[in-house]
C-alpha positions as semicolon CSV with decimal commas, in nm:
position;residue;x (nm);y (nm);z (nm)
1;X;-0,182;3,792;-0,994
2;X;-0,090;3,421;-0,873
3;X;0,072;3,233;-1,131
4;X;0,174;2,866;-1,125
5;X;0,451;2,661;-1,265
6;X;0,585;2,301;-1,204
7;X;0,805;2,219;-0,960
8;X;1,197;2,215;-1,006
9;X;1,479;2,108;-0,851
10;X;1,578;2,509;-0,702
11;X;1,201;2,497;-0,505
12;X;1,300;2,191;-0,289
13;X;1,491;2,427;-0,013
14;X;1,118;2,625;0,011
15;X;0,926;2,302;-0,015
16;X;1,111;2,164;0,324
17;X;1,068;2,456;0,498
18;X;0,669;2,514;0,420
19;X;0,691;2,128;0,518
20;X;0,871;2,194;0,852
21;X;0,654;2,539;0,966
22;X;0,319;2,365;0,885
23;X;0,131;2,216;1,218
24;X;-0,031;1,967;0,988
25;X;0,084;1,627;0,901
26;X;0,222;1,592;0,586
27;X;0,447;1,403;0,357
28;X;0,804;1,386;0,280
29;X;0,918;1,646;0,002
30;X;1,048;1,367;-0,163
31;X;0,712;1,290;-0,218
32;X;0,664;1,608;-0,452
33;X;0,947;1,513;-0,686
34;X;0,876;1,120;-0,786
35;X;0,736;0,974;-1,115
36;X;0,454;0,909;-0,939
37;X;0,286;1,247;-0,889
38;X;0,347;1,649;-1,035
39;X;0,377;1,897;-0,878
40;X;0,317;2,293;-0,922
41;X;0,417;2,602;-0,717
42;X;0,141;2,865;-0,700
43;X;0,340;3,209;-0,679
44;X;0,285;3,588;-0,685
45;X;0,471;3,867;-0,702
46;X;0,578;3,860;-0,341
47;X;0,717;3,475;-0,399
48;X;0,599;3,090;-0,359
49;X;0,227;3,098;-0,209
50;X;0,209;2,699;-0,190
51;X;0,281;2,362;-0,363
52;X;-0,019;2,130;-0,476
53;X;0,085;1,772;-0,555
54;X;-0,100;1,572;-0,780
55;X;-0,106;1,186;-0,723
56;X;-0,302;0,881;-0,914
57;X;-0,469;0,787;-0,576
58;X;-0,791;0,583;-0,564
59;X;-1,008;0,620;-0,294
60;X;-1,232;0,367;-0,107
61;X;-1,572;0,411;-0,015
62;X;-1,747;0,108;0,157
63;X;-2,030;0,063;0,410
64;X;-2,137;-0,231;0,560
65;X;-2,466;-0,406;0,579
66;X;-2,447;-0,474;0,935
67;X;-2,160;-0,330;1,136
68;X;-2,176;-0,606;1,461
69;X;-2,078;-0,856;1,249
70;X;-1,712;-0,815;1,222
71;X;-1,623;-1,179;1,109
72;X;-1,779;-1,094;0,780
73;X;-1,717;-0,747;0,812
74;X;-1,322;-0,850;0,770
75;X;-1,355;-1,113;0,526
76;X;-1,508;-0,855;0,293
77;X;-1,263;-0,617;0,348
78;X;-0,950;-0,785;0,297
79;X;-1,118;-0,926;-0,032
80;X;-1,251;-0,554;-0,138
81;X;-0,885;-0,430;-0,077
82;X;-0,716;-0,715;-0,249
83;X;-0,940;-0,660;-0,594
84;X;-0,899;-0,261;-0,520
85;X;-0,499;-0,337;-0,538
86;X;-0,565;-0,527;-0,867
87;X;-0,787;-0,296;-1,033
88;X;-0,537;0,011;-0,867
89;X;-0,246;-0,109;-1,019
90;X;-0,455;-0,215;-1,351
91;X;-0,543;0,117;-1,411
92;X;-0,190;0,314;-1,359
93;X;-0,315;0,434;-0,985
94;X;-0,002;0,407;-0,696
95;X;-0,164;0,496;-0,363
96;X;-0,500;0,356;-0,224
97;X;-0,704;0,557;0,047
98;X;-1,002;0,559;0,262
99;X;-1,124;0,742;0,502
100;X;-1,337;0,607;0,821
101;X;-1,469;0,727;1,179
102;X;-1,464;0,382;1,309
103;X;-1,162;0,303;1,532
104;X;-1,139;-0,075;1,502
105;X;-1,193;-0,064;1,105
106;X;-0,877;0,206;1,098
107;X;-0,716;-0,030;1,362
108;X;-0,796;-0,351;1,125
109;X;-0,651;-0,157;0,820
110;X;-0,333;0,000;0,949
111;X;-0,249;-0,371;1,128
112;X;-0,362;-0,677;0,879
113;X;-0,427;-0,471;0,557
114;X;-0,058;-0,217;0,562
115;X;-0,264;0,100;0,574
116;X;-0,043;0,396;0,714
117;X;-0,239;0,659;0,926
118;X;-0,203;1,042;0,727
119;X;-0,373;1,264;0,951
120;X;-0,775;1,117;0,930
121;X;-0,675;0,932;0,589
122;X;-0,560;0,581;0,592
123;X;-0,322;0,557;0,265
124;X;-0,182;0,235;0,094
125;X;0,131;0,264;-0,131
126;X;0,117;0,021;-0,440
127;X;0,356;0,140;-0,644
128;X;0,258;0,077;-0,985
């Protein structure tokens, strides 16, 4: 029977090293612990299965009228992420995210808008 409980302070050594085995990208285990998300340890009666962290994250979803015209293309972006950061931080949200298959709009977002690159996720940290 899995079971699940929140995380404590005795799970961080197991934590680290799920972090450090797993060949995909993930965040710091600090990242697990702060006010700004919970987290819970699935278990059985063998031990820890896994740790799901829960986070206040909103996510962007945009597509663009006409995708040649990048001079408006980026106007309308750095607007639609400014008012996202407002209404984010409005609402009690600390990470904004998107998701896109176009190279230059990840490009554009990781070098004038702060995006980091998380695996295919582009994540902004707002704090609250």
């Amino acid at each position: 029977m899995v079971t699940n409980r929140s995380l404590e302070s005795k799970d961080l050594p197991i934590l680290q090293a799920a972090l450090d085995q797993d060949t995909f990208e993930h965040c710091e285990a600090k990242n697990y612990t702060m006010d700004n998300s919970f987290s819970v340890v699935y278990e059985d009666e063998q031990g820890p299965i896994g740790v799901l962290r829960y986070t206040k994250t909103l996510r962007l979803v945009c597509v663009f009228c006409d995708n040649e015209d990048k001079q408006r293309n980026a106007v309308g972006a750095i607007q639609a992420v400014k008012d996202a950061i407002v209404q984010a931080k409005a609402n009690g949200f600390v990470d904004v995210i998107c998701e896109t298959e176009s190279e230059s709009l990840k490009k554009f977002y990781v070098n004038h808008l702060g995006f980091k690159e998380a695996g295919k996720t582009l994540v902004l940290h707002i704090g609250k």
